[in-house]
C-alpha positions in Angstrom: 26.0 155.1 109.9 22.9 153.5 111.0 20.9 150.9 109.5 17.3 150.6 110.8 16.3 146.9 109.9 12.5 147.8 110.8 12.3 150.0 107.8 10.1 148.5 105.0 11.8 147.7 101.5 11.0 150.0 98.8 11.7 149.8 95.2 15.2 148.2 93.5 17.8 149.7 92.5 18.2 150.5 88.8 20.8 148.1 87.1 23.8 150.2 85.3 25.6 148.8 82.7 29.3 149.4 82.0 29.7 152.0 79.5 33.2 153.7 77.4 33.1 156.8 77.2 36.8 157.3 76.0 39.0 155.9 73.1 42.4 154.1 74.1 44.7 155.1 70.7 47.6 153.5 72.8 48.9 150.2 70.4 52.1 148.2 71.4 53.4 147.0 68.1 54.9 143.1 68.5 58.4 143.5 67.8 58.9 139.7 68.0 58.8 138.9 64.6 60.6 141.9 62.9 64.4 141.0 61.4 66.5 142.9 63.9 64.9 141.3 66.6 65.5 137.5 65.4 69.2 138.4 64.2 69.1 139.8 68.2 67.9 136.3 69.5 69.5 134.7 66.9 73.3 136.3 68.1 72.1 135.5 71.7 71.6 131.5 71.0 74.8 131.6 69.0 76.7 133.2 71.7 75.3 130.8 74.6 76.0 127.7 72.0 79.4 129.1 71.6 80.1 129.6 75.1 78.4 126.2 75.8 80.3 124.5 72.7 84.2 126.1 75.1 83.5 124.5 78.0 82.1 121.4 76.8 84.0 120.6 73.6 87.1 122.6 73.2 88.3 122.5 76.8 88.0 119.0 76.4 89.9 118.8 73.0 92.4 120.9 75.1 92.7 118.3 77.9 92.6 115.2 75.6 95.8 117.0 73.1 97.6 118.0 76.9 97.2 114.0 78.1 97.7 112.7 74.3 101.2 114.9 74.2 101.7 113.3 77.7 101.2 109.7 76.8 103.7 110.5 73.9 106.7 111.5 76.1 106.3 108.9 78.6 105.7 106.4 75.7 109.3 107.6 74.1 110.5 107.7 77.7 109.7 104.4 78.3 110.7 103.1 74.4 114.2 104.6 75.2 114.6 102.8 78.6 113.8 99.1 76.9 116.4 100.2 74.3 118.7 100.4 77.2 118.1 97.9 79.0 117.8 95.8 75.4 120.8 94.3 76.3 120.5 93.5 80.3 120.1 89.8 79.7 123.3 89.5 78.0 125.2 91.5 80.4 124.0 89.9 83.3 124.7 86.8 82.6 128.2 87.6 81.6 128.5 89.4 84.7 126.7 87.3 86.9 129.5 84.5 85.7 132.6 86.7 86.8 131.6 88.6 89.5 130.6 87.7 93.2 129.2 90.9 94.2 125.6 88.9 95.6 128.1 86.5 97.5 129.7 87.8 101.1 133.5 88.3 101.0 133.3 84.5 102.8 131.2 83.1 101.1 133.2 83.7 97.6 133.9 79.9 96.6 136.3 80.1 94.3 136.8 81.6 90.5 134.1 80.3 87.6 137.7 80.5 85.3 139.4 78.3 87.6 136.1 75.7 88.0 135.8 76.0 84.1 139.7 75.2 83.5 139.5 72.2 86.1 136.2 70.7 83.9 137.6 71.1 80.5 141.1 69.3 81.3 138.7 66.5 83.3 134.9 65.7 81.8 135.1 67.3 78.7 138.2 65.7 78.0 137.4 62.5 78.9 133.8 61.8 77.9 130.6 63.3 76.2 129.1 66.2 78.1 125.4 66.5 77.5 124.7 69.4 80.0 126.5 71.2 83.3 124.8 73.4 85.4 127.0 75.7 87.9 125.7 76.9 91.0 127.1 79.0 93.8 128.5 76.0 95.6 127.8 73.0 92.8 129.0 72.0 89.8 126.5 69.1 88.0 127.2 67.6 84.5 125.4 64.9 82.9 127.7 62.9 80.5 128.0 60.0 78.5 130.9 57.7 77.2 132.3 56.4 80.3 131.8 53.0 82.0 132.3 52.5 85.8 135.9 52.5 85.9 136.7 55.3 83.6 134.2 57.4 85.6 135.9 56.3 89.0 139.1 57.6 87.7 137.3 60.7 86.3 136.5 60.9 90.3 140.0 60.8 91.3 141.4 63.2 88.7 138.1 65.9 89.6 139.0 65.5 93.5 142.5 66.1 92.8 142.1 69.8 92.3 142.5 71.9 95.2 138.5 74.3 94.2 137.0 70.6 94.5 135.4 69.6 98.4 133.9 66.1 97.0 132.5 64.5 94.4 129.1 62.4 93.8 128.2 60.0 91.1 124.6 59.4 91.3 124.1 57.0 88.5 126.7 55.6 86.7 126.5 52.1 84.4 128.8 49.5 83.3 127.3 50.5 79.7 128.7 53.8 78.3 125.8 54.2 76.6 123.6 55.6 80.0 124.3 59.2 80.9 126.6 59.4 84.5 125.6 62.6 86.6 128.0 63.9 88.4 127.6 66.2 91.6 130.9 68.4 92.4 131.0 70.6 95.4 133.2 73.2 95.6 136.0 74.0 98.0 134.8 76.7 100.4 131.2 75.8 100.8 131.9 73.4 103.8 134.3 76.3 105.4 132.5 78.8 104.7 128.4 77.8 105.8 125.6 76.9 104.0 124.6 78.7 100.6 
């Protein structure tokens, strides 16, 4: 198609305005507000809020009962242990005074009956024992009712027993009313090393 630009301009076009010529009957009814289609949207929230309401809550009730039950068993567990070992003190002191088992076979000193007999037939016959204290190689007592010859023959009579290696008095009075301590060293301890 050609277009001559020369040509002169004539007359205008005539305007046309839109115009219907048909009818459109077609008419979408809104469902959106009619009963079966809120109870629809209705079971659909329910179902995501139930769905929603398992994982969040009741898995979680599920865990918590799983680690409650849990903390329960190992809280008997452990209630039955302390019941058993209730008693531990008591039996290792008692058996911490008769056996040797932490010593070496030469290291054993001598027997706690033996050191026991030897201080009962000695210090506790002769004076007023406020305390002793036996350790693996020593035997100290702090007593009272002795003046500086009685406890120099208390020394002779301790030393005469074959479990004793020597004997210290650290402080002892003309007065019988000042505590004497007394420092025995067993027999063994200078044979057999240092504790």
């Amino acid at each position: 198609m050609k277009i001559d630009l020369n040509a002169p301009i004539t007359g205008k076009k005539k305007d046309v305005y839109p115009s219907k010529k048909t009818i459109n009957l077609y008419y979408k009814e809104d469902k959106t507000t009619r009963p079966s289609t809120i109870a629809l949207y209705a079971l659909f929230i329910a179902v995501v809020l139930l769905a929603v309401s398992k994982v969040v809550v009741f898995d979680r009730l599920d865990e918590l009962a799983k680690v409650e039950s849990q903390a329960k068993e190992m809280q008997a567990h452990y209630d039955e242990q302390m019941a058993k070992l209730k008693e531990y003190k008591d039996i290792s002191s008692q058996y911490s005074r008769y056996s040797f088992s932490y010593l070496r076979e030469d290291e054993i000193l001598c027997d706690r009956m033996d050191v026991l007999d030897m201080l009962e037939k000695t210090v506790f016959a002769y004076s007023d024992v406020g305390s002793v204290s036996v350790t693996e190689d020593a035997v100290s007592i702090n007593f009272t009712g002795t003046d500086l010859e009685e406890t120099a023959k208390l020394v002779q009579l301790v030393e005469s027993y074959d479990i004793v290696a020597r004997v210290e008095v650290n402080t002892a009075t003309l007065n019988e009313e000042y505590a004497t301590r007394m420092v025995i060293t067993l027999a063994g301890a200078e044979d057999g090393g240092e504790q």
